[in-house]
N, CA, C and O atoms as CSV, one atom per row, in Angstrom:
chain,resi,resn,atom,element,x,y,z
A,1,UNK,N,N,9.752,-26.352,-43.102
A,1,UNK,CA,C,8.936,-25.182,-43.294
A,1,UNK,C,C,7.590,-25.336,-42.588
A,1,UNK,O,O,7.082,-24.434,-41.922
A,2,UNK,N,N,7.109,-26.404,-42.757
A,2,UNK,CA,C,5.622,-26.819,-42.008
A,2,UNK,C,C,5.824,-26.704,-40.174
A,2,UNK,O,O,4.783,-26.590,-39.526
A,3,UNK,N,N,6.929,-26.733,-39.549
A,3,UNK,CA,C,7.459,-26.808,-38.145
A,3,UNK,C,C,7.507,-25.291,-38.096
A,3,UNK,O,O,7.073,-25.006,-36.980
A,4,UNK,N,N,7.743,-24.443,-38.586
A,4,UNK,CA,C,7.967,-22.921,-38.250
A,4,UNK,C,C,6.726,-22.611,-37.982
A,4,UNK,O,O,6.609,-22.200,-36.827
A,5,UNK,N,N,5.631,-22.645,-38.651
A,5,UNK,CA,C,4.281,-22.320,-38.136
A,5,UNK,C,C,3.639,-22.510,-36.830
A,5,UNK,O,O,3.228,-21.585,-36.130
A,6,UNK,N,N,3.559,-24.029,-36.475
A,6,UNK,CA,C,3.646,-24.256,-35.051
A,6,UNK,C,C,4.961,-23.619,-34.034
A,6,UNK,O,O,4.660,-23.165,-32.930
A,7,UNK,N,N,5.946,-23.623,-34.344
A,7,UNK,CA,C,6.752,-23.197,-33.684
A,7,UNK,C,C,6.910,-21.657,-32.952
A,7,UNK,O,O,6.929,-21.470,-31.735
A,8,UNK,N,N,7.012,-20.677,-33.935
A,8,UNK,CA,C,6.046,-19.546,-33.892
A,8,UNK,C,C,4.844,-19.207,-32.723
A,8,UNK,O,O,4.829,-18.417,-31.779
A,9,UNK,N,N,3.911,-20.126,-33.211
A,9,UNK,CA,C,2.714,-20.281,-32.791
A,9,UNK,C,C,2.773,-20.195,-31.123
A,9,UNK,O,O,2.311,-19.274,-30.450
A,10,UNK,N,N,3.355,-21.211,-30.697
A,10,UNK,CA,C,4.096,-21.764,-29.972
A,10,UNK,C,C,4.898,-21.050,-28.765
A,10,UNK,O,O,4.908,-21.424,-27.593
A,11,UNK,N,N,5.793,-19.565,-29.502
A,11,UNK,CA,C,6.549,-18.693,-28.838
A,11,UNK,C,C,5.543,-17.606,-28.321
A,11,UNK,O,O,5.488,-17.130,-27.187
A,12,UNK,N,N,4.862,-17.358,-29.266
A,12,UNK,CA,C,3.982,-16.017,-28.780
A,12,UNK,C,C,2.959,-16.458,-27.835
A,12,UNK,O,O,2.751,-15.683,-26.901
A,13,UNK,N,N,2.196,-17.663,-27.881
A,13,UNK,CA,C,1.398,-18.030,-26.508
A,13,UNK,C,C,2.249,-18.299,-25.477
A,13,UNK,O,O,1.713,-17.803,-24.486
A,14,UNK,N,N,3.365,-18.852,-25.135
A,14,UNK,CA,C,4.605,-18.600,-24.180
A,14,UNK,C,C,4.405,-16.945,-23.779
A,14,UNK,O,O,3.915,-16.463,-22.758
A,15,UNK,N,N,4.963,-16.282,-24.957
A,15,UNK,CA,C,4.938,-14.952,-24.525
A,15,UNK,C,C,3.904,-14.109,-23.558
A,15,UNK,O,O,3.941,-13.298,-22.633
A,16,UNK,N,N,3.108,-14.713,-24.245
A,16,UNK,CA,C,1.551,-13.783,-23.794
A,16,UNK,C,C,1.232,-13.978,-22.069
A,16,UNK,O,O,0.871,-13.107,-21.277
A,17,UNK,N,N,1.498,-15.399,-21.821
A,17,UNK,CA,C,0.761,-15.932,-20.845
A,17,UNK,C,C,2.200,-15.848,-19.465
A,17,UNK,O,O,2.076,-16.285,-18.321
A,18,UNK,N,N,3.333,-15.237,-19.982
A,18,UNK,CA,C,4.696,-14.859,-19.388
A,18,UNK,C,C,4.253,-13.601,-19.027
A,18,UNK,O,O,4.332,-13.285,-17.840
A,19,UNK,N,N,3.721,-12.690,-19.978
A,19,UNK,CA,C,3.698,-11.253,-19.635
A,19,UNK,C,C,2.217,-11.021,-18.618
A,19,UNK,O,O,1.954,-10.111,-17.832
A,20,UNK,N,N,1.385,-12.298,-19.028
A,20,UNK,CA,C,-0.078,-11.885,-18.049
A,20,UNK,C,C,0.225,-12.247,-16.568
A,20,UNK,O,O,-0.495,-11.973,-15.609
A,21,UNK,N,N,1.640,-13.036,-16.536
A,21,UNK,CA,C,1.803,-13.468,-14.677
A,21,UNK,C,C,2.470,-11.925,-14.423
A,21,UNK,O,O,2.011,-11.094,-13.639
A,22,UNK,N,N,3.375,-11.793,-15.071
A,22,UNK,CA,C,4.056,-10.058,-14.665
A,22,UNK,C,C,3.156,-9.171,-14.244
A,22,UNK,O,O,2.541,-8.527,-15.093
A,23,UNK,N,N,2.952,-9.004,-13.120
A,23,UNK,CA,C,1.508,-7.992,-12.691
A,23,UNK,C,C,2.407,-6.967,-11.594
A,23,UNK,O,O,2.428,-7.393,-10.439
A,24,UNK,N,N,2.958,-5.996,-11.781
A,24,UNK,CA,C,3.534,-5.765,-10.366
A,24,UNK,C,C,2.340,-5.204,-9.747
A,24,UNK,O,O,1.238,-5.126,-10.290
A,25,UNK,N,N,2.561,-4.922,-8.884
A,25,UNK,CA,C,1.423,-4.231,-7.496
A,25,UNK,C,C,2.066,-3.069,-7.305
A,25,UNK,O,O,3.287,-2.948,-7.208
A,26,UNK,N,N,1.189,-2.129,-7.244
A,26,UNK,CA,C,1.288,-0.463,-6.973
A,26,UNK,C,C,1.106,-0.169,-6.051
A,26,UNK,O,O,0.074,0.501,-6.043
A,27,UNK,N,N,1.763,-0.315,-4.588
A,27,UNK,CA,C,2.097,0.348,-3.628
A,27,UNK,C,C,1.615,1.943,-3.587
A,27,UNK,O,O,1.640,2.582,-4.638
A,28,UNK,N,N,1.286,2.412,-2.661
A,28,UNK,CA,C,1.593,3.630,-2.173
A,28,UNK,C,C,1.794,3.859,-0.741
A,28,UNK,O,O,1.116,3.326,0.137
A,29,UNK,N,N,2.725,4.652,-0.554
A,29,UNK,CA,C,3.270,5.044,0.807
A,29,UNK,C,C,2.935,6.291,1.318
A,29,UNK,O,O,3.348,7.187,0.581
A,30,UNK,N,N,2.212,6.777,2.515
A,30,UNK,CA,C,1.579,7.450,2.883
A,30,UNK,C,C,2.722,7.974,4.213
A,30,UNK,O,O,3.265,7.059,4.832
A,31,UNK,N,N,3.047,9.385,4.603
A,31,UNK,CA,C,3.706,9.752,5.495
A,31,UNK,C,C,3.124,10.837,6.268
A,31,UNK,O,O,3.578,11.963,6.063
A,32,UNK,N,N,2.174,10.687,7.143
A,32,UNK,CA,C,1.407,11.736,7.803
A,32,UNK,C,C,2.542,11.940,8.796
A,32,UNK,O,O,3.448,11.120,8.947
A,33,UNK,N,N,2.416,13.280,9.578
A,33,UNK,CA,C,2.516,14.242,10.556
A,33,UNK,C,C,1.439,14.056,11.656
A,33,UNK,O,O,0.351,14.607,11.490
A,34,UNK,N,N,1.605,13.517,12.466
A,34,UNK,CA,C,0.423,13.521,13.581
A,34,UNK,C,C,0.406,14.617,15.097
A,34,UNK,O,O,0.155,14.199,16.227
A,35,UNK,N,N,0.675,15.790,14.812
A,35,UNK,CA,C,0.717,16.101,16.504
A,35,UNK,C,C,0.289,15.501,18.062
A,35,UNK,O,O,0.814,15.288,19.154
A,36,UNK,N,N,-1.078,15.379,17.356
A,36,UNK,CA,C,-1.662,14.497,18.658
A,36,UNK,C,C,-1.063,12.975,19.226
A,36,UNK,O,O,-1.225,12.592,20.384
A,37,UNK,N,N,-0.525,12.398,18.434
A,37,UNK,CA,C,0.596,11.205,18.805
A,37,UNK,C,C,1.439,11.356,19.612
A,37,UNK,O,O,2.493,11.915,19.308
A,38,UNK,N,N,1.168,10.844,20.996
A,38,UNK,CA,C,1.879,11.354,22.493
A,38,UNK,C,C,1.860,10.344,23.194
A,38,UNK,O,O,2.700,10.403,24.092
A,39,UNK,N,N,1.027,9.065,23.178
A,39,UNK,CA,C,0.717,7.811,24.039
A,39,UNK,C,C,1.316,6.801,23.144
A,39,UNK,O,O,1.569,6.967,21.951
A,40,UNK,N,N,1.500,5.819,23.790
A,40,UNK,CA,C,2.339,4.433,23.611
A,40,UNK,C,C,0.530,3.707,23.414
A,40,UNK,O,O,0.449,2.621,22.840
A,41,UNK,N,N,-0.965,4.480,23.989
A,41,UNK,CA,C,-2.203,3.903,23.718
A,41,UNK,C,C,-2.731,3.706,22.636
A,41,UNK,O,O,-3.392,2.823,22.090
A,42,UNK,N,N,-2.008,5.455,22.235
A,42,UNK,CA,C,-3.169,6.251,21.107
A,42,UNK,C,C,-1.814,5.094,19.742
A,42,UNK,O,O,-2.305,4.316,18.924
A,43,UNK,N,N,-0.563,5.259,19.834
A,43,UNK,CA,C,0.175,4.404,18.766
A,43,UNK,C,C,-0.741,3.154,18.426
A,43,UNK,O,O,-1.243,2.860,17.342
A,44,UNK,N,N,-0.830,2.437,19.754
A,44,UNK,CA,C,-1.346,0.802,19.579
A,44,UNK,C,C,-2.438,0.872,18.801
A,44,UNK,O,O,-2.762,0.105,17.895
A,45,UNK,N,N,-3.134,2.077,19.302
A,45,UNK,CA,C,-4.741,2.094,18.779
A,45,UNK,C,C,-5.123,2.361,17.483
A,45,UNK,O,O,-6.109,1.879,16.926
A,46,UNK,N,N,-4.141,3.324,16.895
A,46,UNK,CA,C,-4.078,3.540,15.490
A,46,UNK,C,C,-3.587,1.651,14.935
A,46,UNK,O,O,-4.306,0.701,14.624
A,47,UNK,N,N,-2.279,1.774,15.017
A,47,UNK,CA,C,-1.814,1.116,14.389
A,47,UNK,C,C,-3.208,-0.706,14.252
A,47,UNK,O,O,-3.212,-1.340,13.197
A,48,UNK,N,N,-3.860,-1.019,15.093
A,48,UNK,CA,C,-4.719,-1.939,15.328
A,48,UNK,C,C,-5.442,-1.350,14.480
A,48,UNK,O,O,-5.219,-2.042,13.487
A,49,UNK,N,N,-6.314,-0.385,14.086
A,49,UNK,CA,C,-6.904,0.176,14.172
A,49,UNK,C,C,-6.872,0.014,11.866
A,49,UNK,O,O,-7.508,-0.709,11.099
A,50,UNK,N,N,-5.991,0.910,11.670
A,50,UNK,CA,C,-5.306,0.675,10.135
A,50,UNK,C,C,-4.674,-1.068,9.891
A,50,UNK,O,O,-4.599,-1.751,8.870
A,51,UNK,N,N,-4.417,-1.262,10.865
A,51,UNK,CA,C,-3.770,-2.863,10.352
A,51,UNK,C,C,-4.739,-4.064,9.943
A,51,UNK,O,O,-4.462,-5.075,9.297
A,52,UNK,N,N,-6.501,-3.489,10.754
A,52,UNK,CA,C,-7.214,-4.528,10.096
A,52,UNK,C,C,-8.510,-3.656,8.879
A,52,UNK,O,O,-9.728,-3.827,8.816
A,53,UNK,N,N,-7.796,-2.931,8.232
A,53,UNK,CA,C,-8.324,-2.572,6.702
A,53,UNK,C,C,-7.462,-3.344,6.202
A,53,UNK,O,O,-6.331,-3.738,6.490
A,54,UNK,N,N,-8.433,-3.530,5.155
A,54,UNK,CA,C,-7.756,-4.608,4.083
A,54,UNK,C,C,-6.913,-3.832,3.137
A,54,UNK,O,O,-7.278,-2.708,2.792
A,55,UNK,N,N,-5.577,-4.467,2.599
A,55,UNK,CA,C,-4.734,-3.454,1.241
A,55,UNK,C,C,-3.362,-3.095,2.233
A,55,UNK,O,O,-2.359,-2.557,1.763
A,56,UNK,N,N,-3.500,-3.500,3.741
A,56,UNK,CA,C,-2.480,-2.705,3.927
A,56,UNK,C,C,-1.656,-3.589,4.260
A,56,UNK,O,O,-1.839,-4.658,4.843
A,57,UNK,N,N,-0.059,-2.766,3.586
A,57,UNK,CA,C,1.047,-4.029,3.641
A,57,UNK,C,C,1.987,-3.544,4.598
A,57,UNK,O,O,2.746,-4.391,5.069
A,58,UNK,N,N,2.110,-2.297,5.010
A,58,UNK,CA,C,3.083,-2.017,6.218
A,58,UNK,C,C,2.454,-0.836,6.739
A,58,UNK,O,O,1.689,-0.081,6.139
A,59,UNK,N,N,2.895,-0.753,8.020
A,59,UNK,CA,C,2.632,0.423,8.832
A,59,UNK,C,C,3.685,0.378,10.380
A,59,UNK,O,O,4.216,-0.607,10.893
A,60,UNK,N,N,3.720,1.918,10.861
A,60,UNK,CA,C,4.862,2.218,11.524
A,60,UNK,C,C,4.589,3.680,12.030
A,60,UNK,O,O,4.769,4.499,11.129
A,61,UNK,N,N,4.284,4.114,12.974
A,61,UNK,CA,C,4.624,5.174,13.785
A,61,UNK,C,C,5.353,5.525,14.710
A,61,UNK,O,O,6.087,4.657,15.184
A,62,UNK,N,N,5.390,6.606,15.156
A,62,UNK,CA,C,6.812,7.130,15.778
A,62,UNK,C,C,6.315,7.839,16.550
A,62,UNK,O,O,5.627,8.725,16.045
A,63,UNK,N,N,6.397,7.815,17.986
A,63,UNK,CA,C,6.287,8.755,19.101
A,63,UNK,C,C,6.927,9.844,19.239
A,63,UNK,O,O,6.452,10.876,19.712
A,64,UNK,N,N,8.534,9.628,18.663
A,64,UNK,CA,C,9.501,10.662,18.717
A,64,UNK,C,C,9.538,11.742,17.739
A,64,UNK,O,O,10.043,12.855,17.888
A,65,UNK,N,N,9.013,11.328,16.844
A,65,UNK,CA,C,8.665,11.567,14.888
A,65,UNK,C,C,7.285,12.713,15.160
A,65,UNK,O,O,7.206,13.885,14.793
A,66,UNK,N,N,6.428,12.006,15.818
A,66,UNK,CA,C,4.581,11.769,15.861
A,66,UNK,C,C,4.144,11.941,14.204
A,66,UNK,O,O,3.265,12.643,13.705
A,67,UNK,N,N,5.281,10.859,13.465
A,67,UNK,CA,C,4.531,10.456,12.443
A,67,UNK,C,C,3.738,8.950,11.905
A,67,UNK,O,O,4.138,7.965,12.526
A,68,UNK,N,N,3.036,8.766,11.199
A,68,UNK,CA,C,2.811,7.206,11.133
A,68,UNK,C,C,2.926,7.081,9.402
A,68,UNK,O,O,2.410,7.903,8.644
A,69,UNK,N,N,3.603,6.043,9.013
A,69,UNK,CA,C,3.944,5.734,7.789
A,69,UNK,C,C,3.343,4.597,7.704
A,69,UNK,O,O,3.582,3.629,8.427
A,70,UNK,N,N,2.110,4.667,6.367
A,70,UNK,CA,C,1.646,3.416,5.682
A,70,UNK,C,C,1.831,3.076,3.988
A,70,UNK,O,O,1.640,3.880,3.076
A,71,UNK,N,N,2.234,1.727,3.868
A,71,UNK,CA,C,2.185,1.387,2.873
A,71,UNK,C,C,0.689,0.335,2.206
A,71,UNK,O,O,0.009,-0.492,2.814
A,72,UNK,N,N,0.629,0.641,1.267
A,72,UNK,CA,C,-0.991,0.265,0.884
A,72,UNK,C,C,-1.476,0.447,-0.447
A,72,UNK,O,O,-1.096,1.237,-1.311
A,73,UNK,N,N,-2.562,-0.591,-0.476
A,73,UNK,CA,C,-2.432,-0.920,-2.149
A,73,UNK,C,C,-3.500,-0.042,-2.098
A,73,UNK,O,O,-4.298,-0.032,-1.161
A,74,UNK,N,N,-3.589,1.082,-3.554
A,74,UNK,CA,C,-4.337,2.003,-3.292
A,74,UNK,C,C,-5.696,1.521,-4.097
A,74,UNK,O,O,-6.787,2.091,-4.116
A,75,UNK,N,N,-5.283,0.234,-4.788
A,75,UNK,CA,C,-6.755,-0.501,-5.151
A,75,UNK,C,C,-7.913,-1.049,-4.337
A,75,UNK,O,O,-9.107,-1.188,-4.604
A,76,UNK,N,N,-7.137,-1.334,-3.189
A,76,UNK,CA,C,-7.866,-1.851,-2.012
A,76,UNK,C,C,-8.771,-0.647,-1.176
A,76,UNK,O,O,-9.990,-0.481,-1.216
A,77,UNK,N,N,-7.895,0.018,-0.521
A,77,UNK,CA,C,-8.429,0.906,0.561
A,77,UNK,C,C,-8.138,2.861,-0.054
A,77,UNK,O,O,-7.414,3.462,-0.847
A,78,UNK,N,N,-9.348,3.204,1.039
A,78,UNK,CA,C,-9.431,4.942,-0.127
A,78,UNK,C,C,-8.838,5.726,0.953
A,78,UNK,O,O,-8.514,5.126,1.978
A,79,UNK,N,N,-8.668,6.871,0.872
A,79,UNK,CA,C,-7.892,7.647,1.630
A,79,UNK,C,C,-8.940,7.908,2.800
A,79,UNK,O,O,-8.665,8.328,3.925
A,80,UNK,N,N,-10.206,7.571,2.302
A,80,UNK,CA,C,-11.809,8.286,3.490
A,80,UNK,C,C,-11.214,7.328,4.651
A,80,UNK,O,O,-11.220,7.827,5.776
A,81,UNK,N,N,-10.565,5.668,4.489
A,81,UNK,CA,C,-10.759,5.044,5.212
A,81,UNK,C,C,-9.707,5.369,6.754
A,81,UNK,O,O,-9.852,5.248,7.971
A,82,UNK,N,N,-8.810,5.759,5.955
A,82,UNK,CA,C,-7.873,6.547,7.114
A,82,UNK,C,C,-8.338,7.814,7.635
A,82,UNK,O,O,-8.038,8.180,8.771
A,83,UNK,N,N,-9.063,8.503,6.849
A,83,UNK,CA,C,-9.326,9.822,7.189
A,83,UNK,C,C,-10.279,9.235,8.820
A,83,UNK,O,O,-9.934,9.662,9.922
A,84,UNK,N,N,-11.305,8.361,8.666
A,84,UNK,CA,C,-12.486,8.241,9.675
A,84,UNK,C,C,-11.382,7.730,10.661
A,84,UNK,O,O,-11.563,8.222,11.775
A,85,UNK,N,N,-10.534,7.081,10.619
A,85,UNK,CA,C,-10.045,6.151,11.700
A,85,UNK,C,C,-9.151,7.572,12.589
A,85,UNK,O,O,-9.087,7.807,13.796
A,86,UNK,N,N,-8.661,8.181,11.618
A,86,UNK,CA,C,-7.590,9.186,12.190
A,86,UNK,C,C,-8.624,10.021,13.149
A,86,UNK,O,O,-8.306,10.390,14.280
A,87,UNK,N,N,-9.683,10.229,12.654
A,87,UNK,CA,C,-10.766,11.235,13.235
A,87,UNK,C,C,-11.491,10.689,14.665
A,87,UNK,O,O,-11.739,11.344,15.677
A,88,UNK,N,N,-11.758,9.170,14.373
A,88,UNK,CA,C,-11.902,8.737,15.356
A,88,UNK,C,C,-10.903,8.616,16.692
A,88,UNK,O,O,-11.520,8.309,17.712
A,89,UNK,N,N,-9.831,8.758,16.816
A,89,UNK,CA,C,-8.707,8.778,17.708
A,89,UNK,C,C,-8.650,10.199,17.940
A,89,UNK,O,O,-7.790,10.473,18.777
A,90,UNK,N,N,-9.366,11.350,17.415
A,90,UNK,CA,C,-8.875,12.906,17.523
A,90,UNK,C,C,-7.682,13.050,16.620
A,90,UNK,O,O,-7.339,14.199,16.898
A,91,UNK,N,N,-6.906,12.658,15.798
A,91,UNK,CA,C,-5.595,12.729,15.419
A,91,UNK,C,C,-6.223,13.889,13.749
A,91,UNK,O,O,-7.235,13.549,13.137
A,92,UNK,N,N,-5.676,14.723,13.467
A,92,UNK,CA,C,-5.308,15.858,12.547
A,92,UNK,C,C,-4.133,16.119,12.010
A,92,UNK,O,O,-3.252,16.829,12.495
A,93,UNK,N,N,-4.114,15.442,10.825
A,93,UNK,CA,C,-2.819,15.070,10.033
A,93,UNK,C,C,-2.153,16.479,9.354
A,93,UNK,O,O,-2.456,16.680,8.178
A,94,UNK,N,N,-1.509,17.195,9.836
A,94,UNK,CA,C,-0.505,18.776,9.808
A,94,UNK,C,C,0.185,18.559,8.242
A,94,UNK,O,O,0.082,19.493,7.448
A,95,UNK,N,N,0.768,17.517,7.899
A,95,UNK,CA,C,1.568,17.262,6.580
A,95,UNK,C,C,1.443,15.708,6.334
A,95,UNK,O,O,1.591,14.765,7.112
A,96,UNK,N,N,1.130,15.753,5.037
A,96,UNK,CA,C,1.465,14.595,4.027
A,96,UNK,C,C,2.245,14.201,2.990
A,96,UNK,O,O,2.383,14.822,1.937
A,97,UNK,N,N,2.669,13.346,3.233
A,97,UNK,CA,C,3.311,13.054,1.724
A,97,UNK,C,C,3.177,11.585,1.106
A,97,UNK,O,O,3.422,10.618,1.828
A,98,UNK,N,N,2.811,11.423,-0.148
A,98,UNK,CA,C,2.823,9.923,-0.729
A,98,UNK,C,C,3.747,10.098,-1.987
A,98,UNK,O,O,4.113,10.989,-2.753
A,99,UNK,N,N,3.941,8.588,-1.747
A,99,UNK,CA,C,4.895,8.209,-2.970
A,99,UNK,C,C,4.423,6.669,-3.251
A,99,UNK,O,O,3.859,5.820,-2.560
A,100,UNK,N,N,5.046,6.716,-4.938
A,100,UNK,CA,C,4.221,5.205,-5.466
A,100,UNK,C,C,5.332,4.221,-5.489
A,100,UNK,O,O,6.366,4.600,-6.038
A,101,UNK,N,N,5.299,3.013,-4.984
A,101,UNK,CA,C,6.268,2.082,-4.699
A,101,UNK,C,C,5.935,0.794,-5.829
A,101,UNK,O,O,4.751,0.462,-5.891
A,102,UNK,N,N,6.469,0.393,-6.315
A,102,UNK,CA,C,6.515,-0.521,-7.178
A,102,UNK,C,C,6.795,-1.646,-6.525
A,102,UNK,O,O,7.864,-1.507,-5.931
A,103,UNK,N,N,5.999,-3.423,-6.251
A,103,UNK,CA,C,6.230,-4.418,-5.115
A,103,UNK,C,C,5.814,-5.359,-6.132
A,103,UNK,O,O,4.651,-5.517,-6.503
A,104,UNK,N,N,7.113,-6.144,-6.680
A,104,UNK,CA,C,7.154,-7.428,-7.561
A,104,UNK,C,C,6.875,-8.646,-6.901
A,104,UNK,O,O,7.739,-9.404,-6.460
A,105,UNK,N,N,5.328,-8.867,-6.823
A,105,UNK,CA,C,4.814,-10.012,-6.085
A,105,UNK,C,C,5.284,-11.451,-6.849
A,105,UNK,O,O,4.949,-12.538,-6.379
């Protein structure tokens, strides 16, 4: 009877410190429309361009598409930060769409 107390004791700090590593990361995936996306320059330049903000875990545009798809932790980086970069290249995003991705680090 004196062993159940510690034992107990025992399971739930296990528990606790099991559930505080479980952290997933909240992704979000960003799918702009770019018209102005026509150069193999203006691609490189974006993509360089978004790849060294911090938060971001994938990115991918399409010449054929003229879309660019980013994935990105939305704790890290704000939407202003794409907005300036897009602006800076001339690029005017026609359609968006995001979705929240769930990434079990």
């Amino acid at each position: 009877m004196k062993q159940i107390l510690p034992v107990t004791f025992f399971s739930i700090l296990l528990t606790a410190f099991t559930v505080q590593k479980f952290n997933p990361q909240e992704i979000t995936q960003v799918v702009l429309t770019l018209p102005e996306l026509n150069s193999k320059a203006l691609q490189q330049d974006l993509e360089e361009d978004i790849n060294n903000l911090s938060g971001i875990q994938y990115i991918e545009t399409s010449l054929m598409s003229k879309t660019l798809i980013i994935n990105y932790d939305a704790r890290k980086i704000s939407l202003a930060a794409f907005d300036h970069i897009l602006h800076k290249w001339g690029c005017s995003p026609t359609e968006s769409s995001f979705y929240n991705i769930v990434s079990m680090k």
